[in-house]
SETOR-55868 format. One record per residue: x, y, z of N, C-alpha, C, O in turn. Coordinates in steps of 0.1 Angstrom, whole numbers, plus 2048, in hexadecimal, padded with zeros to 3 digits. Layout:
REM residues N
XYZXYZXYZXYZ
...
This chain:
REM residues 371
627C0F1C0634C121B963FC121C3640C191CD
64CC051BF654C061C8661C0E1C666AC0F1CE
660C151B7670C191B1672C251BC67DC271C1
66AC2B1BE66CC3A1C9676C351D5680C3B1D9
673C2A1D9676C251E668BC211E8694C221F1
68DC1C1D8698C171D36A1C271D36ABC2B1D9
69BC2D1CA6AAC3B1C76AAC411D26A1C441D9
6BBC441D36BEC4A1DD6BDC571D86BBC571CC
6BFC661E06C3C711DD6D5C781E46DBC751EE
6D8C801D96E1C831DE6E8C911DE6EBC931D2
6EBC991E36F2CAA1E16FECAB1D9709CA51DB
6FBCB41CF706CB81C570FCC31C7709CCD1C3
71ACC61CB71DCD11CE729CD71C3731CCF1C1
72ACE11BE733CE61B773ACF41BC736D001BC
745CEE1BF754CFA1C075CD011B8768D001B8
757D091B2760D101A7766D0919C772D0619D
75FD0419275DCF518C760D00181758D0917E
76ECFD17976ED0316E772CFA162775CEF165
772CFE155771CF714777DD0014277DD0C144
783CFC13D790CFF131793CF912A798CEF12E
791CF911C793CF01137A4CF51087A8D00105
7A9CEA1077B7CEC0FC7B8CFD0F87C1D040FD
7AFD020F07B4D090EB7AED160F27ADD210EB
7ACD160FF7AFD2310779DD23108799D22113
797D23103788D24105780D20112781D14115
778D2711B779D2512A768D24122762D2C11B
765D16129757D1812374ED14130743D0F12E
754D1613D74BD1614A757D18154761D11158
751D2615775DD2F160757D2C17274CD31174
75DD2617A75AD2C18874AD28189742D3118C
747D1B18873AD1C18A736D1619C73AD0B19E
731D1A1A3731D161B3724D171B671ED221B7
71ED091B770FD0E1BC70DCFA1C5716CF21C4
6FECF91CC6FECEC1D36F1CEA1CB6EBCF31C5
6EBCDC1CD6DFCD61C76DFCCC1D16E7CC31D3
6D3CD11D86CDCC91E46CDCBA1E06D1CB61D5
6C9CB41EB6C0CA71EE6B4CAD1E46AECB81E4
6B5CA01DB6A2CA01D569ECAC1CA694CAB1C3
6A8CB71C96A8CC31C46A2CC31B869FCB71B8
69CCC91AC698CC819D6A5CD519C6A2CDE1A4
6AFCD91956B1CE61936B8CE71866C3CE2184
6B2CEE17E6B5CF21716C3CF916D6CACFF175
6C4CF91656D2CFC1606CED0814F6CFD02144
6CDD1014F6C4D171406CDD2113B6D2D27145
6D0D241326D5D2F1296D6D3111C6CCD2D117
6DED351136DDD371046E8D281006EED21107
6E7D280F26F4D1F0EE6FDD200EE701D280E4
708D1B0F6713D1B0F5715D2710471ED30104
70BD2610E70CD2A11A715D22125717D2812F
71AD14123723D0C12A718D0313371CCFD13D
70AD0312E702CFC139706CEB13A70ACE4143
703CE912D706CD9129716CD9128719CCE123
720CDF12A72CCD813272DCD713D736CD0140
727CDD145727CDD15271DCD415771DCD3163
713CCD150710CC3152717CB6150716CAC156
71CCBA148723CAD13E736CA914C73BC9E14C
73ACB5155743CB515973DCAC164742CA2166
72FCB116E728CAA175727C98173728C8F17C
723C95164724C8916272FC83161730C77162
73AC8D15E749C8115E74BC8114F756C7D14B
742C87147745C8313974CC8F136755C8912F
74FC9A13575BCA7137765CA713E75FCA7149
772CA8142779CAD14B77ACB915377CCC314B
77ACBC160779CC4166787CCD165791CC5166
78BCD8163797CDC16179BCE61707A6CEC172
792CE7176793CED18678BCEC18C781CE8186
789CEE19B77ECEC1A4777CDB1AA77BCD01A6
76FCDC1B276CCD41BA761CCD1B5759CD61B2
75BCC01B2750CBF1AF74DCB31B5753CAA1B2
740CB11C373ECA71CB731CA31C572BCAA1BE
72AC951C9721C911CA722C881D5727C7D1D6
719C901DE714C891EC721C881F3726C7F1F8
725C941F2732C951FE740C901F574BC931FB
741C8A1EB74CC811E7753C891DC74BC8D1D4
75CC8A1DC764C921D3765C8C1C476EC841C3
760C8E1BD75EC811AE761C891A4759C8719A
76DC941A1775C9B19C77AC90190779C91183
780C84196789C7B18A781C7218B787C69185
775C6C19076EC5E191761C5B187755C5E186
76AC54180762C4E16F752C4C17274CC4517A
74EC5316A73AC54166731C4B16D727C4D174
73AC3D16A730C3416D732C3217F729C2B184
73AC3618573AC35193739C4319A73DC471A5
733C49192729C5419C71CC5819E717C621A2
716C48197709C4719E701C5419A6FDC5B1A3
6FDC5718E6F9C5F1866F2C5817C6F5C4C17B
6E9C5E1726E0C561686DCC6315F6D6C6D163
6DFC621506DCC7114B6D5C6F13A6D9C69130
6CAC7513D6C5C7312E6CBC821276CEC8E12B
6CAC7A1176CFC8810C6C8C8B1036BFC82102
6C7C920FC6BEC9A0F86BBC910EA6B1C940E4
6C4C860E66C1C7D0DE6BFC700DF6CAC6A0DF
6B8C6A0E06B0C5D0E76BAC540EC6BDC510F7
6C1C4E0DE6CEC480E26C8C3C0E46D0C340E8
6B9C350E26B5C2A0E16B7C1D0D76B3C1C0CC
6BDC160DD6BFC090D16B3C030CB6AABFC0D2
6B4C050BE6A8C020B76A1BF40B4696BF10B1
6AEBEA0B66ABBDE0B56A6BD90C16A3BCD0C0
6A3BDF0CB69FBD90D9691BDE0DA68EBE70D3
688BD90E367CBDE0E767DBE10EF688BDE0F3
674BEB0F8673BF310367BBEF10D684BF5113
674BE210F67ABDD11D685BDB11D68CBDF127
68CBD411469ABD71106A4BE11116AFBE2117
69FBE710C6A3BF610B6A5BFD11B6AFC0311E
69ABFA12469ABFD12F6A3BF71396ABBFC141
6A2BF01386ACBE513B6C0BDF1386C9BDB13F
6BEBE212C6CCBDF12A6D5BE51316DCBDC135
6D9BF41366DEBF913F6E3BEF1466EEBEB144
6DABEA1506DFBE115D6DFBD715A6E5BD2164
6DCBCD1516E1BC11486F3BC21496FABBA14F
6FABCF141706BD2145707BD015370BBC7159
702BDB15570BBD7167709BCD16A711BCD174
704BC116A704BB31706F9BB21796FCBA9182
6EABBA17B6E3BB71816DCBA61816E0B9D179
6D5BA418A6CEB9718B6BEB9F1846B7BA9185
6C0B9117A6B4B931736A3B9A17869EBA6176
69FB8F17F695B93188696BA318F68CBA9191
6A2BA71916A1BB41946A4BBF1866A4BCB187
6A6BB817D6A4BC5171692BC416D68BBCE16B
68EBBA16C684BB916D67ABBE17566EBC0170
67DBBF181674BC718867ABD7185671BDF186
681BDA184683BE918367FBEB17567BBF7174
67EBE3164678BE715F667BEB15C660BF3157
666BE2163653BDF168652BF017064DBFB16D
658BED179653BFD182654C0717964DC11177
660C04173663C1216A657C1215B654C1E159
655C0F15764BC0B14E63EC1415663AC1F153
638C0B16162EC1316562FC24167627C2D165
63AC2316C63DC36170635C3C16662BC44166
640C3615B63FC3F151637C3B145638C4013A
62CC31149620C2E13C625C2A133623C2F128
62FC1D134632C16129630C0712A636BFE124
624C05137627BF313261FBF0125626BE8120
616BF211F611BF0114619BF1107615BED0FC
624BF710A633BF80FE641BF410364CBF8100
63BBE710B64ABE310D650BDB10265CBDB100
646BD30FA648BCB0F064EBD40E1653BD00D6
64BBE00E464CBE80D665ABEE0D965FBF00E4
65FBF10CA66CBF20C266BC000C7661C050CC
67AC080C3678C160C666FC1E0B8668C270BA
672C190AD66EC1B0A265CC200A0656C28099
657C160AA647C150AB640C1C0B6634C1C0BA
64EC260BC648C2E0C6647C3D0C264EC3E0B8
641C490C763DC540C464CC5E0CD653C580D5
64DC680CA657C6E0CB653C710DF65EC750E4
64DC710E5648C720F5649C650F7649C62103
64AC5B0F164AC4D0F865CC470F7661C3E0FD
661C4F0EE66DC4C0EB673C4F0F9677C47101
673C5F0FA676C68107673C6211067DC62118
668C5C114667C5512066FC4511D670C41129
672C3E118678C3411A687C3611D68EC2E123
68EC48113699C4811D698C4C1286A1C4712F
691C5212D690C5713D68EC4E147692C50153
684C41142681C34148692C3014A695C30156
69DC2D1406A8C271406B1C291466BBC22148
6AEC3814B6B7C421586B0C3F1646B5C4116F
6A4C3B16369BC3917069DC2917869EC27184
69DC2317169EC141726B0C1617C6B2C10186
6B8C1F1746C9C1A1806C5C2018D6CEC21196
6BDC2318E6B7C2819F6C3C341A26C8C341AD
6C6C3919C6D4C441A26D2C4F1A96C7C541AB
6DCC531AE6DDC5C1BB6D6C6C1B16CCC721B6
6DBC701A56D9C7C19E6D8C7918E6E0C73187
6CAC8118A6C9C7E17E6CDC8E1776CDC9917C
6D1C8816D6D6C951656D0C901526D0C8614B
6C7CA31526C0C9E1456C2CA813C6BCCB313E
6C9CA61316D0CAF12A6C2CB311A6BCCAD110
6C2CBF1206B4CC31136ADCB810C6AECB6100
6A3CAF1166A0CA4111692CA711068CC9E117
68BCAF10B682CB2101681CBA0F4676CBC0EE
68CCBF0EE692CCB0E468DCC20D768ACC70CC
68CCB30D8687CA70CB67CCA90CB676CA30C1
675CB00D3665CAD0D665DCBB0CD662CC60CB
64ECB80C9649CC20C4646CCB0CF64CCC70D8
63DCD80D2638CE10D962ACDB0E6627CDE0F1
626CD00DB61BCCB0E961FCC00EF619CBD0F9
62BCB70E9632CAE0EE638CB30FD636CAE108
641CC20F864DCC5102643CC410E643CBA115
63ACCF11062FCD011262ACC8122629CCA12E
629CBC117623CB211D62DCA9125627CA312E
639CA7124647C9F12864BCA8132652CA213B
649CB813464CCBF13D643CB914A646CB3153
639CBD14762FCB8154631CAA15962CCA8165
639C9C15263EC9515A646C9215E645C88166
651C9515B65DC9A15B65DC9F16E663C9A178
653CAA16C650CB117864CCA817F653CA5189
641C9F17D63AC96185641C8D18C63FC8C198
64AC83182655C7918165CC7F19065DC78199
660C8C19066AC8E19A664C8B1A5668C831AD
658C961A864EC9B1B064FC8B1BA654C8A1C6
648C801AF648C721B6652C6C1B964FC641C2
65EC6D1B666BC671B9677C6F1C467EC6C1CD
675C7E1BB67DC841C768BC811C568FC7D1D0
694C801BB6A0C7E1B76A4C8C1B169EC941AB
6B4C891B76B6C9B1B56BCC991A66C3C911A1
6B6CA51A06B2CA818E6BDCAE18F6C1CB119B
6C7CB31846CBCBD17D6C6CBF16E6CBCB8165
6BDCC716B6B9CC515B6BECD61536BDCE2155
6C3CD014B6C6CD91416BFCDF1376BCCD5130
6B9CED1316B1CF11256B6CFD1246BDD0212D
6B4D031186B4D1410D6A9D1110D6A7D12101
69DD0C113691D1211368FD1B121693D1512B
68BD25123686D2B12D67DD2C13667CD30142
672D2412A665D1D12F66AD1113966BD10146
66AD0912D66ED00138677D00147673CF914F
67FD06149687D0E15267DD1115F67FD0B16A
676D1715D66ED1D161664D16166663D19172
65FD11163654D04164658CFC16A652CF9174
665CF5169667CE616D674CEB17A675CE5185
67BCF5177686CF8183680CFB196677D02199
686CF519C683CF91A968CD051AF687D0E1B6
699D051AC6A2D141A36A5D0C19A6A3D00198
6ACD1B1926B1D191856BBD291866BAD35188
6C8D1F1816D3D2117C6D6D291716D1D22167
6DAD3216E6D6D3D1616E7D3C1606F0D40168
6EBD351526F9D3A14C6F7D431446ECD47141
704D4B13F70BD51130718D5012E71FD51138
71CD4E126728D51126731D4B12B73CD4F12D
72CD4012F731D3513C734D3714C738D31156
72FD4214872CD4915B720D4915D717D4B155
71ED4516C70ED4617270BD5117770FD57181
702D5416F6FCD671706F2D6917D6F2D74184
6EAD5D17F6DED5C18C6DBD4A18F6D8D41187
6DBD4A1996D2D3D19E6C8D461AA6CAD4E1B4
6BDD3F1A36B3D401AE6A6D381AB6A6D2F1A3
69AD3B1B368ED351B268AD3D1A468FD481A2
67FD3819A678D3D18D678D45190682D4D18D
66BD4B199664D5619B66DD611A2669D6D1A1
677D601A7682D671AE68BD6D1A3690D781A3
68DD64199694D6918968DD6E185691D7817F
682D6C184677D78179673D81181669D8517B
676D8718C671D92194679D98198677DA319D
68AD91199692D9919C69ED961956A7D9319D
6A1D971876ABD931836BAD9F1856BBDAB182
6C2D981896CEDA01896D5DA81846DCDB018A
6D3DA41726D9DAB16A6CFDA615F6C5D9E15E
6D7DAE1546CFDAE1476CFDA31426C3D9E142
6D6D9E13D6D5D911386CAD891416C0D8513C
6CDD8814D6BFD7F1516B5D8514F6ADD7D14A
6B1D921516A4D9B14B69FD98140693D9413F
6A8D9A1356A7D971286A4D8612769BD82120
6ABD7C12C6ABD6C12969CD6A12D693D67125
69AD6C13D692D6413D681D6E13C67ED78142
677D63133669D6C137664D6F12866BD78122
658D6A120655D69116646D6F11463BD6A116
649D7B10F650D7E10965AD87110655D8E119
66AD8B10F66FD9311266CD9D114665DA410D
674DA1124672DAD12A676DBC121682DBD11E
670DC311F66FDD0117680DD6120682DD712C
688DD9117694DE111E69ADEA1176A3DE710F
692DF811B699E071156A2E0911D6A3E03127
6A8E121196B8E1B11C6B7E281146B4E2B108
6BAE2F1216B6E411236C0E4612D6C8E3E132
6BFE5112F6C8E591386BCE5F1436B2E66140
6C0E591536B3E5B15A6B4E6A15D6BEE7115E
6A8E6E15E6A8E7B16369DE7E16C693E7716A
69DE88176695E8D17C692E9E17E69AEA4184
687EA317867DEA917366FEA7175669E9F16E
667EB118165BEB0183656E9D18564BE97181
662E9818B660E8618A66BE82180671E8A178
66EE75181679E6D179672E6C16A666E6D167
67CE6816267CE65154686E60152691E62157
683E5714968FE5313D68EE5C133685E6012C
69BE5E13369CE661226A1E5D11A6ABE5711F
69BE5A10C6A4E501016A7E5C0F66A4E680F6
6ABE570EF6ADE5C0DF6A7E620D86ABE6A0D0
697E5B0D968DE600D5680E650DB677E6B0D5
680E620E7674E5F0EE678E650FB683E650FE
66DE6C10566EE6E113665E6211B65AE63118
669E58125662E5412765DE5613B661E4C141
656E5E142652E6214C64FE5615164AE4C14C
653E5715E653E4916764CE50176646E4817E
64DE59178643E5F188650E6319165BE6818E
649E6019B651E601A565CE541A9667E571AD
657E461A765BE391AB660E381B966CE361BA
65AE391C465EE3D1D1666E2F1D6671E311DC
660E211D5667E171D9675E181D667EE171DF
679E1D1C4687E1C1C3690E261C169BE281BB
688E2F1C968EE441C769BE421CC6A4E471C6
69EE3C1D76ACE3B1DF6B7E321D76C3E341D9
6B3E2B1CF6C3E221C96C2E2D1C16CDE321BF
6B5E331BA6B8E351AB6BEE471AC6C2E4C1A1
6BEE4D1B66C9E5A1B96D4E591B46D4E621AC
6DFE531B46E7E4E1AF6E9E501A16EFE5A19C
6E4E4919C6DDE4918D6DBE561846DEE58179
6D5E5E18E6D1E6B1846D6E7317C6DFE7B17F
6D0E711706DBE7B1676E4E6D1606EEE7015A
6E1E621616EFE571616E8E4A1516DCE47150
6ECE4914E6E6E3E1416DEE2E14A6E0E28154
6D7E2E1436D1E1F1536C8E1B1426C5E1E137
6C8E0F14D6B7E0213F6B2E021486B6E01153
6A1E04142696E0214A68DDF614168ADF4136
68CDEF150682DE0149677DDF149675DE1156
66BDDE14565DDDB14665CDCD13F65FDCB134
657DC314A64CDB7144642DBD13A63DDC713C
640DB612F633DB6129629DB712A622DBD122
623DB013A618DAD13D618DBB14860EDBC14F
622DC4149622DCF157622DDD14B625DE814F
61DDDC13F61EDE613860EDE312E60DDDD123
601DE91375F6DEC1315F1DF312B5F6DFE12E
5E8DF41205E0E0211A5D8E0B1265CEE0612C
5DAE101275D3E1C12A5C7E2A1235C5E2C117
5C1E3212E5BAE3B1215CCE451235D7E45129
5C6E4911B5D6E581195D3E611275C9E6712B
5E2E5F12B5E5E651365EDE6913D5F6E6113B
5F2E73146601E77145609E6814F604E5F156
618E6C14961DE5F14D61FE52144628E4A145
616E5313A613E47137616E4612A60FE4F123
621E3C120627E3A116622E3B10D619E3410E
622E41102618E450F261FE3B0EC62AE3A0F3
61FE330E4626E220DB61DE260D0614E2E0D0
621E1F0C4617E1D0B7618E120B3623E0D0AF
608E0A0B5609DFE0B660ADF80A6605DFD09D
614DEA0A561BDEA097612DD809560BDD608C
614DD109E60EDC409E606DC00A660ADC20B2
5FBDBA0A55F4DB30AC5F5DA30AF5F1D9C0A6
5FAD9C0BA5FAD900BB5EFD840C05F5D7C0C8
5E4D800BF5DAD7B0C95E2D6E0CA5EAD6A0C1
5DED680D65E7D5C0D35E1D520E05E7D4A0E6
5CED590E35C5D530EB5BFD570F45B5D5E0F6
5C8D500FC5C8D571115C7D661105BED6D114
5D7D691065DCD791075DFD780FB5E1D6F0F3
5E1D890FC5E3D910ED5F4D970EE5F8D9B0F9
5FAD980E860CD9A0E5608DA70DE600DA80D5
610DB20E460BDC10DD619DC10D6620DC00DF
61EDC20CE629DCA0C7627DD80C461FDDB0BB
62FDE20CA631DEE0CB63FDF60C464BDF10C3
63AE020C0649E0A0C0648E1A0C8643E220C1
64BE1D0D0652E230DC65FE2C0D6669E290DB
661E350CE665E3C0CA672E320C266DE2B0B9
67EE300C3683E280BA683E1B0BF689E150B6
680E130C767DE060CE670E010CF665E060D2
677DF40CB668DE90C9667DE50D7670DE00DD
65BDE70DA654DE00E9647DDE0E5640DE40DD
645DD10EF63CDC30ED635DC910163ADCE10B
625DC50FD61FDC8103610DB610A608DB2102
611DB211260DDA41125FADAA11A5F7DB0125
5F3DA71115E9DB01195DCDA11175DDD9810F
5D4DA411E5C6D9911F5BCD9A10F5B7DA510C
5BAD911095B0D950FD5A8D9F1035A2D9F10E
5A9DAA0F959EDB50FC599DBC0EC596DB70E2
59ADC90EF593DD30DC59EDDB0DE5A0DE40E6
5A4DD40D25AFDDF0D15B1DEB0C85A7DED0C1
5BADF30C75B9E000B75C0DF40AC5C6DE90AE
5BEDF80A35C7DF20935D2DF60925D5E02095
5DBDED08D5EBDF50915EEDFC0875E8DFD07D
5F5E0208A5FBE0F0885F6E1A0905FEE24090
5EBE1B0965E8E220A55F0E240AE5F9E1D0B2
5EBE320B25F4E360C15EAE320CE5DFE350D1
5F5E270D45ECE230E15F7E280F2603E2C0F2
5F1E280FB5F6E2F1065F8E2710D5EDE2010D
5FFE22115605E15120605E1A12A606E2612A
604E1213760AE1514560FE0A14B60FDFE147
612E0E152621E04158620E0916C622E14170
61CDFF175623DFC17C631E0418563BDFE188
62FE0C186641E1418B645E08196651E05197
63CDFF19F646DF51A7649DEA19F650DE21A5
645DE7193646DDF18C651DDA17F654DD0179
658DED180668DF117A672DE917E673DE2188
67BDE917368BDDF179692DEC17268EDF2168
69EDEF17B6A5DF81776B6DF11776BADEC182
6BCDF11706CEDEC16C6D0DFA1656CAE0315F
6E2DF616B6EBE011686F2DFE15B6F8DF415A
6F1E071536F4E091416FDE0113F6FDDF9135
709E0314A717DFD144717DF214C717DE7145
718DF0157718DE015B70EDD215C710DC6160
703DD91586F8DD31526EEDCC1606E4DC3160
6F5DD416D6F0DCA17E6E3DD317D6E1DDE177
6DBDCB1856CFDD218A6D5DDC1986DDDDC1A0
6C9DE51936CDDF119A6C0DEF1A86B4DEE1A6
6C8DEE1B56BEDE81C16C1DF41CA6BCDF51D5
């Protein structure tokens, strides 16, 4: 395979890159972050989080209304889409129906005025990448919804460009599709090594395919970091709460210390120990309103024992691997991620334990983790 050999890579850098639209609506505030050489790095949040305009400003297809935005050093603030060497699939195929694959793959640089023999070889390569010579002859109509997906991603692949940008380009796809397009997607890069920007409101995916990932709301960036750096140390609530399936459990109580810390809620006392790792930020705190986070999978049954949370179990979920506990915890529903085992029948009182280094602690009103 010679396509690897052909794309160049290149660094993205963004300077306080903001969005203002007509009628006052700021729908990507101050966003400043770099994307290496070769990078994969995701871009994830809710709808209408500013992810895909700030993609879309990247591509040239938005206007930038402040800030700096380079590709490979060059300032390309006002320089039209097609001359910044960029290549972007969208979340809707956008395939012309009357053409066959190779066509399809192809026409791109037919426009630009390539020499034949060389669209031809870059469709041939690109075909193999992605397991379509056996469907070059076929219509889009006669392909399966993963073979569509890959013939646009072949059609971004074939302009050999400096940065690909892929805007929620599995959301068409069913559950074992996404699935399956994720892992080459991953692959695709792995082998080529072209710096990604991809876009999803899946978290999974995020997570899976990001090498960082970019966490919006609101059109502000709340965290960039590595997956596992966001799910073990998220900054604030909203990332607590965004990323991690099932969601991180998050009560709110007035901390207190008595014979050991506690949350006090509304309804419920919930005893936490000593917590010695985080005794020093959390002095401060005492006596003060705070959210306390527990993963799923950091909140187990236990036999009954002091310390340890009384819940009444309401739902049972098996769902294979693991079991999804739904719980109620005095006036809050909390979800418990535990290994198939013999459980009570719900409506039972069952007893949890939790990890004390395994706590996330944020402050009530500004929602920051408390470090």
């Amino acid at each position: 395979m010679r396509m690897g050999q052909y794309i160049s890579m290149a660094t993205v850098s963004l300077e306080q890159i903001r969005k203002v639209y007509p009628n006052g609506h700021v729908g990507v505030d101050d966003a400043s972050f770099e994307i290496a050489n070769g990078e994969l790095l995701v871009l994830v949040g809710p709808s209408g989080c500013g992810k895909t305009t700030l993609l879309r400003m990247i591509a040239g297809l938005e206007s930038i209304s402040s800030g700096t935005l380079r590709i490979d050093g060059r300032i390309v603030n006002d320089v039209a889409p097609k001359d910044r060497d960029i290549a972007m699939v969208f979340q809707n195929y956008a395939l012309y129906p009357h053409m066959t694959v190779a066509q399809n793959l192809g026409f791109g640089l037919q426009l630009r005025g390539k020499p034949k023999d060389d669209i031809e070889r870059r469709v041939r390569e690109a075909a193999h990448l992605l397991e379509l010579e056996h469907r070059l002859d076929a219509k889009p109509a006669a392909l399966s919804g993963g073979q569509r997906q890959r013939v646009a991603l072949g059609r971004a692949l074939v302009r050999e460009p400096k940065v690909f940008l892929l805007d929620e380009p599995l959301s068409n796809l069913d559950a074992r599709l996404r699935l399956t397009m994720r892992v080459e997607i991953a692959r695709l890069h792995r082998r080529l090594g072209t710096t990604t920007i991809y876009v999803t409101h899946d978290q999974v995916e995020a997570m899976t395919l990001g090498e960082r990932i970019v966490v919006l709301d609101g059109g502000r960036i709340q965290q960039i970091d590595t997956p596992m750096r966001l799910y073990d140390k998220p900054v604030n609530l909203f990332v607590a709460g965004f990323l991690g399936s099932p969601a991180m459990n998050l009560l709110r109580g007035k901390l207190h210390r008595e014979h050991g810390w506690q949350l006090v809620m509304p309804h419920a006392v919930l005893p936490l120990g000593e917590l010695p790792a985080q005794a020093t930020a959390l002095e401060a705190w005492c006596d003060r309103e705070i959210v306390l986070g527990v993963r799923p999978e950091d909140l187990q049954p236990v036999v009954a024992q002091a310390g340890a949370l009384a819940a009444t179990l309401e739902v049972i979920e098996p769902v294979g691997n693991e079991v999804f506990l739904n719980l109620r915890f005095g006036d809050k529903a909390i979800v418990s991620r535990v290994p198939p085992q013999q459980l009570p029948a719900p409506c039972s009182s069952l007893h949890l334990g939790f990890n004390a280094a395994r706590l996330h602690f944020f402050d009530a009103d500004s929602g920051l983790r408390i470090t």
